[in-house]
Structures are given as structure tokens and as C-alpha cells.
PDBQT receptor file of N, H, CA, C and O in Angstrom, charges set to zero:
ATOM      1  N   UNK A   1     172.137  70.761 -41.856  1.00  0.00    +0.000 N 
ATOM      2  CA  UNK A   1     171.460  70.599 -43.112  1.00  0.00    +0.000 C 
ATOM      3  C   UNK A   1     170.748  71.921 -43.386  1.00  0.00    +0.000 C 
ATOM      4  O   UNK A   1     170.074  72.504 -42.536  1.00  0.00    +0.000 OA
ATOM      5  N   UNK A   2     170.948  72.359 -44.655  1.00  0.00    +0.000 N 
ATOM      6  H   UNK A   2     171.496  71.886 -45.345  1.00  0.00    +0.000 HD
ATOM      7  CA  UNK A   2     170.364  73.992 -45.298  1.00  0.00    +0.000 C 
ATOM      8  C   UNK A   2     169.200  73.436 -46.073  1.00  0.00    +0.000 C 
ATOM      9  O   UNK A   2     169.280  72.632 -47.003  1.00  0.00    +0.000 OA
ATOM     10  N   UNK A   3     168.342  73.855 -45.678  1.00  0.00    +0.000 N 
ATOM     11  H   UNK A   3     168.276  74.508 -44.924  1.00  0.00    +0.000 HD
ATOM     12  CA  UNK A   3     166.854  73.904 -46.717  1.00  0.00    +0.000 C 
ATOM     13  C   UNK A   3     166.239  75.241 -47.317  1.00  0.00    +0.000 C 
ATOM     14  O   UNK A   3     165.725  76.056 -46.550  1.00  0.00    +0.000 OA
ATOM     15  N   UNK A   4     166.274  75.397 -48.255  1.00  0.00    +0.000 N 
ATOM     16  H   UNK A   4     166.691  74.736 -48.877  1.00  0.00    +0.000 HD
ATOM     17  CA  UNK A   4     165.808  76.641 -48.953  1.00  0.00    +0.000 C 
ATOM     18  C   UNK A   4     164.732  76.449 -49.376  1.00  0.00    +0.000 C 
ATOM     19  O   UNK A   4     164.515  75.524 -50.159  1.00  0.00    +0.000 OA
ATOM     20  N   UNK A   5     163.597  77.456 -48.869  1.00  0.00    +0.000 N 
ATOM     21  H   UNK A   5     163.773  78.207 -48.233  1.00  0.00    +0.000 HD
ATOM     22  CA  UNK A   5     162.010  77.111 -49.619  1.00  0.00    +0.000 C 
ATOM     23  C   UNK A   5     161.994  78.064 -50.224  1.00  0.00    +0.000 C 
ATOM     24  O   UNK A   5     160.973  77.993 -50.908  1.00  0.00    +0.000 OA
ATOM     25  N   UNK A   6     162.565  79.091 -50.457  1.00  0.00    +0.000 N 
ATOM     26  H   UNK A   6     163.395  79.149 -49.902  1.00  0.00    +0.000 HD
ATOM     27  CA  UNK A   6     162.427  80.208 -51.437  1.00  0.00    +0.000 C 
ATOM     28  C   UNK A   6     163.807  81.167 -51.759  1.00  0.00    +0.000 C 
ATOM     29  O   UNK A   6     164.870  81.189 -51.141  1.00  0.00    +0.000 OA
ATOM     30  N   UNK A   7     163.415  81.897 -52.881  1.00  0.00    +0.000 N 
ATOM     31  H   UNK A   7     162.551  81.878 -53.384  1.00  0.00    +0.000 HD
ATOM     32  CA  UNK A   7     164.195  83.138 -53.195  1.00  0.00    +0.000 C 
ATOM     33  C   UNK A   7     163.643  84.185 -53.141  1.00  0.00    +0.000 C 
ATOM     34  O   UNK A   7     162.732  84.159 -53.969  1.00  0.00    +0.000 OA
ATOM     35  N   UNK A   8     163.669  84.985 -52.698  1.00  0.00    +0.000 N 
ATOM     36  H   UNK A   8     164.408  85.005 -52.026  1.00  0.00    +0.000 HD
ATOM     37  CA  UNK A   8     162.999  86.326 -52.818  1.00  0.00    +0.000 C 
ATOM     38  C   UNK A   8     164.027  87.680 -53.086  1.00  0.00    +0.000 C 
ATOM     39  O   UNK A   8     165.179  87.262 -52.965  1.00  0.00    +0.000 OA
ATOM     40  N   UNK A   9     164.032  88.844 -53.340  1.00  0.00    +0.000 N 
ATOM     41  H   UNK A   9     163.097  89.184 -53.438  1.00  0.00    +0.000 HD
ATOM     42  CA  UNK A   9     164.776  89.537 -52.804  1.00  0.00    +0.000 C 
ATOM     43  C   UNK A   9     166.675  89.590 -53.093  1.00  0.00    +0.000 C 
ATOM     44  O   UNK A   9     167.480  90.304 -52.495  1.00  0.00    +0.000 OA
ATOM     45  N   UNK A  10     166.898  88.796 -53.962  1.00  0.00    +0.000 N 
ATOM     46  H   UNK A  10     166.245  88.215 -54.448  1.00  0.00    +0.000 HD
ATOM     47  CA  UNK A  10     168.081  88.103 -54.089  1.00  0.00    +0.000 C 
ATOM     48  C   UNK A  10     169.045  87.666 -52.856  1.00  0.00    +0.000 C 
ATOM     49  O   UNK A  10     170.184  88.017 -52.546  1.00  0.00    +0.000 OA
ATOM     50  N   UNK A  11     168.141  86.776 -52.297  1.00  0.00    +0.000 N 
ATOM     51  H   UNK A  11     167.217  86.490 -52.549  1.00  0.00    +0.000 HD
ATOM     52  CA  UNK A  11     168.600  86.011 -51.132  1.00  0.00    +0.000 C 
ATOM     53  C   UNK A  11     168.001  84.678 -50.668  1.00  0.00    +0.000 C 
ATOM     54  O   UNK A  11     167.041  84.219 -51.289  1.00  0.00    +0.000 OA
ATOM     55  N   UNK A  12     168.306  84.291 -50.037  1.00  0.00    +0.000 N 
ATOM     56  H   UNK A  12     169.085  84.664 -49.533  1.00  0.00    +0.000 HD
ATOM     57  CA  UNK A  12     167.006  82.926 -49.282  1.00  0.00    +0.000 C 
ATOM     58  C   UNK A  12     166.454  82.491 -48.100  1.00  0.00    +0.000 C 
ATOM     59  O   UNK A  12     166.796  82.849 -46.973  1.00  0.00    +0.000 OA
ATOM     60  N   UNK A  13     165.978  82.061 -48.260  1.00  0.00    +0.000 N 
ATOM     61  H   UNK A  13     165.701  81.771 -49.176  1.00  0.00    +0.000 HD
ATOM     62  CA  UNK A  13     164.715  82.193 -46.974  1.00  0.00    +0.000 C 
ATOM     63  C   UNK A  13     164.786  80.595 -46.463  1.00  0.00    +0.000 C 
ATOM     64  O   UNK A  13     164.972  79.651 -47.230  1.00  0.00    +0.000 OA
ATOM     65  N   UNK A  14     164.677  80.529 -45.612  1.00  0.00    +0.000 N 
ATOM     66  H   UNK A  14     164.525  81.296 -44.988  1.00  0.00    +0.000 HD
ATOM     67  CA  UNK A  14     164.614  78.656 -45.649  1.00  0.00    +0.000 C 
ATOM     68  C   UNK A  14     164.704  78.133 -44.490  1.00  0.00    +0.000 C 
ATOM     69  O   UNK A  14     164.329  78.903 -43.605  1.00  0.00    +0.000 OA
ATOM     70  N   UNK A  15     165.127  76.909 -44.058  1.00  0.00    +0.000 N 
ATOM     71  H   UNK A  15     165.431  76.284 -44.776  1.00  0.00    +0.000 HD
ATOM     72  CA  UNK A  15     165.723  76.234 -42.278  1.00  0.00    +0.000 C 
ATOM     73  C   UNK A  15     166.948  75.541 -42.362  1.00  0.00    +0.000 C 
ATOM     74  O   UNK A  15     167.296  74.805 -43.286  1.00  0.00    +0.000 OA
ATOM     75  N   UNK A  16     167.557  75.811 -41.381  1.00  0.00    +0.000 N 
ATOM     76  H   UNK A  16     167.275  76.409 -40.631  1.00  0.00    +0.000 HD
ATOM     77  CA  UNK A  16     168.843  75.009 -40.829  1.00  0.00    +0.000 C 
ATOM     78  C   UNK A  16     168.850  73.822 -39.902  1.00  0.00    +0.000 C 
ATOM     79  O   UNK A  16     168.666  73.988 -38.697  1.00  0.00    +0.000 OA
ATOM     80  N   UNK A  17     168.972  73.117 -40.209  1.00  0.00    +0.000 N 
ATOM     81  H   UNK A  17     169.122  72.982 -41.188  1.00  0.00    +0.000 HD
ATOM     82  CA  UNK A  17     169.428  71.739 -38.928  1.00  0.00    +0.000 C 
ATOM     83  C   UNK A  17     170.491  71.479 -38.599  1.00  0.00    +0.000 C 
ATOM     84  O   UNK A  17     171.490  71.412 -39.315  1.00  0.00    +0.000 OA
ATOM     85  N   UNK A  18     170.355  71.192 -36.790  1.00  0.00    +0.000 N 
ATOM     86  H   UNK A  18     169.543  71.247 -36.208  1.00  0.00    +0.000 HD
ATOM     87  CA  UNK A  18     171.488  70.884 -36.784  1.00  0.00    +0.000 C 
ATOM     88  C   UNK A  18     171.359  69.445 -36.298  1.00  0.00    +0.000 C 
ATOM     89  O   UNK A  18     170.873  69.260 -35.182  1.00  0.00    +0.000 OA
ATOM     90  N   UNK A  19     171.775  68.350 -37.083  1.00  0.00    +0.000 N 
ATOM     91  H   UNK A  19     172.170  68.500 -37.989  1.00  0.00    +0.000 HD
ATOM     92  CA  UNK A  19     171.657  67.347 -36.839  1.00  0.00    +0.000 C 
ATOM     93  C   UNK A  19     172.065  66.409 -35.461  1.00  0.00    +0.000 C 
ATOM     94  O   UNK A  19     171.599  65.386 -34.958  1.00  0.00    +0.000 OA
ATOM     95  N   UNK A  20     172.879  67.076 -35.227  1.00  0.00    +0.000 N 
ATOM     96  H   UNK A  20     173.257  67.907 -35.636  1.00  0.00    +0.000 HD
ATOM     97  CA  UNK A  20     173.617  66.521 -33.599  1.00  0.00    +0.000 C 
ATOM     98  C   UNK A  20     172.602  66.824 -32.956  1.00  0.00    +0.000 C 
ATOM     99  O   UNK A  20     172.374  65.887 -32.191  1.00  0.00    +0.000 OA
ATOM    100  N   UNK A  21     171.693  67.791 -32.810  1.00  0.00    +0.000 N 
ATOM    101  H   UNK A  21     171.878  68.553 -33.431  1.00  0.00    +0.000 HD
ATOM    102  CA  UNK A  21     171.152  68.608 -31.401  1.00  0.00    +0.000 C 
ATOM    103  C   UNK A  21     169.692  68.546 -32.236  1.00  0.00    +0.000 C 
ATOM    104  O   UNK A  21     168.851  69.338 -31.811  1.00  0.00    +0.000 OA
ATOM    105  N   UNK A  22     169.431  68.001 -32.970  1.00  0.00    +0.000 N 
ATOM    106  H   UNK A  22     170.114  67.358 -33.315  1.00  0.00    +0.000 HD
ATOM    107  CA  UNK A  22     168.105  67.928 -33.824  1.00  0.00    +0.000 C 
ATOM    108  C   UNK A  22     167.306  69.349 -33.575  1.00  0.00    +0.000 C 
ATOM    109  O   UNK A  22     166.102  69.188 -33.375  1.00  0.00    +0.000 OA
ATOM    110  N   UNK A  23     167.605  70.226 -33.561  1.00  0.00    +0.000 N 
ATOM    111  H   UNK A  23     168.583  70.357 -33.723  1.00  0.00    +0.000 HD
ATOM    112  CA  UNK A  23     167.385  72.041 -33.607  1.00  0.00    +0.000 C 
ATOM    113  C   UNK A  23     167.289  72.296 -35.078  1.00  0.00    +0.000 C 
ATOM    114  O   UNK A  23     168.263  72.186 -35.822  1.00  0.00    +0.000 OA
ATOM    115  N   UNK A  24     165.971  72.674 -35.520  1.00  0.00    +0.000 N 
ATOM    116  H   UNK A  24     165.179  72.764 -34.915  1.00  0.00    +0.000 HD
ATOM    117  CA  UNK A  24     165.513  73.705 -36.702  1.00  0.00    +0.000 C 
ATOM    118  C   UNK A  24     165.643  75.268 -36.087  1.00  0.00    +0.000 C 
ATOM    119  O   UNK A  24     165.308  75.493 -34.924  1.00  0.00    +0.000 OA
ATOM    120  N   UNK A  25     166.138  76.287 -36.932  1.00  0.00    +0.000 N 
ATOM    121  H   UNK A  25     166.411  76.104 -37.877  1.00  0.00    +0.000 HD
ATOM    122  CA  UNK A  25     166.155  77.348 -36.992  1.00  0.00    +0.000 C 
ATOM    123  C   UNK A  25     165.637  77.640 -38.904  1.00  0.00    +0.000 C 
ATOM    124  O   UNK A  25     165.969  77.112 -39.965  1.00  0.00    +0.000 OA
ATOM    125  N   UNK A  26     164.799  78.625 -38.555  1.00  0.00    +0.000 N 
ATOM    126  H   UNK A  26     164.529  79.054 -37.693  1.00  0.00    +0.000 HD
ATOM    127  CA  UNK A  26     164.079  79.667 -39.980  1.00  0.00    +0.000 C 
ATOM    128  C   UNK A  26     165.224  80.780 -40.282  1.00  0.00    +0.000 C 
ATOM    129  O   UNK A  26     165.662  81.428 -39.332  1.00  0.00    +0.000 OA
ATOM    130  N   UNK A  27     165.559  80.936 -41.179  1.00  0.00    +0.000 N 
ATOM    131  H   UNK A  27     165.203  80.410 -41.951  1.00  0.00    +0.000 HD
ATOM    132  CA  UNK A  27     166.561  82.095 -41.650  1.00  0.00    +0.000 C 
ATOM    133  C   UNK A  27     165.956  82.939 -42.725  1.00  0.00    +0.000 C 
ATOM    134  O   UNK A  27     165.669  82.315 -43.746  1.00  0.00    +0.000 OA
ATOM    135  N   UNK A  28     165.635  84.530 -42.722  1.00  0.00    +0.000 N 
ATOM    136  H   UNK A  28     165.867  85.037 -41.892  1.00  0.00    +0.000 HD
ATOM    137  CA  UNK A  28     165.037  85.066 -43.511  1.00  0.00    +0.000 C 
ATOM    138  C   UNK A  28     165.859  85.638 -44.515  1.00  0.00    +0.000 C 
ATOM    139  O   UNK A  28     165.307  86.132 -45.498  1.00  0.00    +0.000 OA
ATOM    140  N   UNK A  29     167.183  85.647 -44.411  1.00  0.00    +0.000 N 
ATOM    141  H   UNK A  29     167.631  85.246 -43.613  1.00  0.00    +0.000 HD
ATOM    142  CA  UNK A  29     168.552  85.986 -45.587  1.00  0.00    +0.000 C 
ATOM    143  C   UNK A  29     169.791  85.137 -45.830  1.00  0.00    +0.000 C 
ATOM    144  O   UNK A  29     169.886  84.058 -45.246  1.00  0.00    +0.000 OA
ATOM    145  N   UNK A  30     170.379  85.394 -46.337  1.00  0.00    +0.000 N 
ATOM    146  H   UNK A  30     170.302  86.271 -46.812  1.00  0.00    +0.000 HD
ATOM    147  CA  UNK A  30     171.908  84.754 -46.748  1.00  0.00    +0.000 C 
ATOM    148  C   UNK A  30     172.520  85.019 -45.617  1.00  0.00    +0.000 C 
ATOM    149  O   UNK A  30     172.841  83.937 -45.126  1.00  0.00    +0.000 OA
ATOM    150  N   UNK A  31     172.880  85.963 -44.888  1.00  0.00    +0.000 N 
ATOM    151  H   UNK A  31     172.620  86.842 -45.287  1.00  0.00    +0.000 HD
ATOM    152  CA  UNK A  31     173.466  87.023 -43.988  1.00  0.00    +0.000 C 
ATOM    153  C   UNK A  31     173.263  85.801 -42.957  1.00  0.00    +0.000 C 
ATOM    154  O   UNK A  31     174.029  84.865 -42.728  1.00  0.00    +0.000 OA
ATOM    155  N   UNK A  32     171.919  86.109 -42.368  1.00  0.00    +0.000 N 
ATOM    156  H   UNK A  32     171.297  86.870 -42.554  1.00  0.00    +0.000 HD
ATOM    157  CA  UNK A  32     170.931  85.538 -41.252  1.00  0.00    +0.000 C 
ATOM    158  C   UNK A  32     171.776  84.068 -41.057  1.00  0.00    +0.000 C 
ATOM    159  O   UNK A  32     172.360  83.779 -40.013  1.00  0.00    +0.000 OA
ATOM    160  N   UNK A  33     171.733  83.311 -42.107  1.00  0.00    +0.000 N 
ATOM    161  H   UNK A  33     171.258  83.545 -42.955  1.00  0.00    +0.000 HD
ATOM    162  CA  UNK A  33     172.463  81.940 -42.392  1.00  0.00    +0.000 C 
ATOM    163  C   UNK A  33     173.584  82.100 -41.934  1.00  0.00    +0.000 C 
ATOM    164  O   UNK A  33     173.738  81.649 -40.799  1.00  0.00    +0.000 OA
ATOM    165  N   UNK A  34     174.719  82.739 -42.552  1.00  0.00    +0.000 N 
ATOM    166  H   UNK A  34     174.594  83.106 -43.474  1.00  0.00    +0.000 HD
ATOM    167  CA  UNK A  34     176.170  83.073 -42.290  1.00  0.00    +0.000 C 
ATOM    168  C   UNK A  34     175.682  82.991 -40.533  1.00  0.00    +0.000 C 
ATOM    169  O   UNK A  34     175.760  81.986 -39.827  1.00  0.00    +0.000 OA
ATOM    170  N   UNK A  35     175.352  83.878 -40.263  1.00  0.00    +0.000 N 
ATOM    171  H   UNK A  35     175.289  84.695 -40.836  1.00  0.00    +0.000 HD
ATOM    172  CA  UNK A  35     175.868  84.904 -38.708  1.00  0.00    +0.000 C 
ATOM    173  C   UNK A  35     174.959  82.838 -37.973  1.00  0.00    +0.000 C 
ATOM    174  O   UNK A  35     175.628  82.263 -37.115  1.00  0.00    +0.000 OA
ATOM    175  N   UNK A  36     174.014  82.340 -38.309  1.00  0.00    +0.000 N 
ATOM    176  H   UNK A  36     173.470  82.807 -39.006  1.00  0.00    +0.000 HD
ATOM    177  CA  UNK A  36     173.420  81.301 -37.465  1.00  0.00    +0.000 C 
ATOM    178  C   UNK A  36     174.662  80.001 -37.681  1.00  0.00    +0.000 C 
ATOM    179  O   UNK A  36     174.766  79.160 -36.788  1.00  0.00    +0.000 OA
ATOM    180  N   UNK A  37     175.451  79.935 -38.766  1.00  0.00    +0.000 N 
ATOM    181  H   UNK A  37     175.366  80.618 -39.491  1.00  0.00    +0.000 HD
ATOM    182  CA  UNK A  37     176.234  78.909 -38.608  1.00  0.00    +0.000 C 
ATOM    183  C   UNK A  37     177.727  79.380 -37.850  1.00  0.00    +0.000 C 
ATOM    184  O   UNK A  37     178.540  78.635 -37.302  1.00  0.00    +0.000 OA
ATOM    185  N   UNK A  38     177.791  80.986 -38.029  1.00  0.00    +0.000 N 
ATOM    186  H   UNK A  38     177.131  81.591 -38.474  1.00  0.00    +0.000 HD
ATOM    187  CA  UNK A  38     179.074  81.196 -37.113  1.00  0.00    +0.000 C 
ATOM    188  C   UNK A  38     178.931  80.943 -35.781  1.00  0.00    +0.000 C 
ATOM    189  O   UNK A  38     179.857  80.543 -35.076  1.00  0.00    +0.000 OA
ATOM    190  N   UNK A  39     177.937  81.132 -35.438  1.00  0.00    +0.000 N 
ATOM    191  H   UNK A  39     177.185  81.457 -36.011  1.00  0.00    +0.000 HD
ATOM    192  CA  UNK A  39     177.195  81.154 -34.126  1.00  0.00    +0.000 C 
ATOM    193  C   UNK A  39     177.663  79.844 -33.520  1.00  0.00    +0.000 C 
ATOM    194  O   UNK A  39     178.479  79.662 -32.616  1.00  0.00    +0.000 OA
ATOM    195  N   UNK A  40     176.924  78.935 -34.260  1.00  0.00    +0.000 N 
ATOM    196  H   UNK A  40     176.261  79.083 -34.994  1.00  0.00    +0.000 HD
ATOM    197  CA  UNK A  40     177.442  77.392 -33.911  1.00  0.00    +0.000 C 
ATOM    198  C   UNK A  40     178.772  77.113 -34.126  1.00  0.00    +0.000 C 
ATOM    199  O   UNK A  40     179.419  76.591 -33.217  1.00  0.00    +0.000 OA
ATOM    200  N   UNK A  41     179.252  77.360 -35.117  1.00  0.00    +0.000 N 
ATOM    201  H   UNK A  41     178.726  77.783 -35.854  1.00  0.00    +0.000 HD
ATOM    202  CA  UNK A  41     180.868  77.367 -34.588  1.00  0.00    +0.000 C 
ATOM    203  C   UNK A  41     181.547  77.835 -33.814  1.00  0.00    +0.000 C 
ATOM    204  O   UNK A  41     182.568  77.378 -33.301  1.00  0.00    +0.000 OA
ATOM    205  N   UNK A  42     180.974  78.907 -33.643  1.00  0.00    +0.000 N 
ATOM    206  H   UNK A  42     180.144  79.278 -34.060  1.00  0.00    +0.000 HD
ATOM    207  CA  UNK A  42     181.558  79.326 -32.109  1.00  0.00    +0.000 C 
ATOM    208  C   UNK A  42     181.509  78.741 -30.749  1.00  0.00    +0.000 C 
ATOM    209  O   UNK A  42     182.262  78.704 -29.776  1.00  0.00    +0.000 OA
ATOM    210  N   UNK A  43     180.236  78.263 -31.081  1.00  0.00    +0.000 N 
ATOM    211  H   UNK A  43     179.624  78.293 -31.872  1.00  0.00    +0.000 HD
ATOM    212  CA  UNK A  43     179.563  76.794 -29.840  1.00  0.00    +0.000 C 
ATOM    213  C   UNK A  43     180.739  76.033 -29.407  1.00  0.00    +0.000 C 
ATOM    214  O   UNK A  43     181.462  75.862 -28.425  1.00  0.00    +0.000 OA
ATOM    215  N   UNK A  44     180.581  75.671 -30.587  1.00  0.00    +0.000 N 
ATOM    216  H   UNK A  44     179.994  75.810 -31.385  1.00  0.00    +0.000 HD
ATOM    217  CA  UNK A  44     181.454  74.196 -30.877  1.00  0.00    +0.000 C 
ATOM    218  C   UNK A  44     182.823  74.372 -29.888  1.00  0.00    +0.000 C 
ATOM    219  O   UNK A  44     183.158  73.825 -28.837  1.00  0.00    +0.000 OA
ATOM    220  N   UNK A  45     183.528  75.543 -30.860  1.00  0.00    +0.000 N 
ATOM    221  H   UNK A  45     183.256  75.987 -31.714  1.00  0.00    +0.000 HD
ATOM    222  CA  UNK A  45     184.924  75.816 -30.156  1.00  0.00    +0.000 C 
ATOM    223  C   UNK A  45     184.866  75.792 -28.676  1.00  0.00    +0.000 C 
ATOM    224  O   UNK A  45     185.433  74.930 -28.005  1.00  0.00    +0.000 OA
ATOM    225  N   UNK A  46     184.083  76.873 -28.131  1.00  0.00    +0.000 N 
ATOM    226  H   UNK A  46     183.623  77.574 -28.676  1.00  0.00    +0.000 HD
ATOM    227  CA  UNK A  46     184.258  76.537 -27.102  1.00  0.00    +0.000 C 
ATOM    228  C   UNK A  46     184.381  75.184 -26.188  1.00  0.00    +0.000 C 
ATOM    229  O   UNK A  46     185.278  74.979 -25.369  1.00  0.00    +0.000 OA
ATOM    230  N   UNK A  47     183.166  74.199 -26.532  1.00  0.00    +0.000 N 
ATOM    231  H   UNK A  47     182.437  74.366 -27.197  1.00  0.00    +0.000 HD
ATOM    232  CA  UNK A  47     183.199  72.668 -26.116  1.00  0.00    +0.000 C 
ATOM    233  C   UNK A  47     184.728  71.799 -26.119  1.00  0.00    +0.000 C 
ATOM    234  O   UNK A  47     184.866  70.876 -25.316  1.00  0.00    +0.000 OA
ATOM    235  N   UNK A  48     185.825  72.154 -27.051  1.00  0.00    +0.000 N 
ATOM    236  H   UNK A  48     185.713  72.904 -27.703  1.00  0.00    +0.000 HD
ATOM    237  CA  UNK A  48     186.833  71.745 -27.527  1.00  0.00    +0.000 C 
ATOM    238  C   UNK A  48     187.884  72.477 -26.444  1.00  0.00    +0.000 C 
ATOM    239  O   UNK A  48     189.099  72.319 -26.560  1.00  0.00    +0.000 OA
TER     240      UNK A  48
């Protein structure tokens, strides 16, 4: 789950959940987001 509390900067700022593993992460860009959900997909794969 993506929560955005702001825009700043032409980007967003906000938290990620991951609902399986009930883990909040803060993301200070768009970027930041991308690279934190590849991350977890990469998790994932491996588990598989």
C-alpha cells in the first residue's frame, strides 16, 4: 500500500506497506519508491 503525504519538488514523499510483513518504509522521491518496490520484488523472487 502507497501513501503520499505530500508533493514537493515534483515528486512524492510518503510510506509504503507491505501488507504481508506489516513493514512501513518513508520514501523521500518517486525514484526512492521505484528502487524500495524493486527491492521487494527481488525478495520475493528469490523465495520462489
Amino acid at each position: 500500500m502507497v501513501h503520499v503525504v505530500s508533493q514537493e519538488n515534483a515528486t512524492w514523499q510518503g510510506q509504503v506497506t507491505w501488507l504481508d510483513e506489516k513493514k512501513t518504509l518513508n520514501f523521500r522521491s518517486m525514484l526512492e519508491l521505484i528502487k524500495l518496490m524493486d527491492a521487494a520484488m527481488e525478495e520475493k523472487k528469490k523465495l520462489l
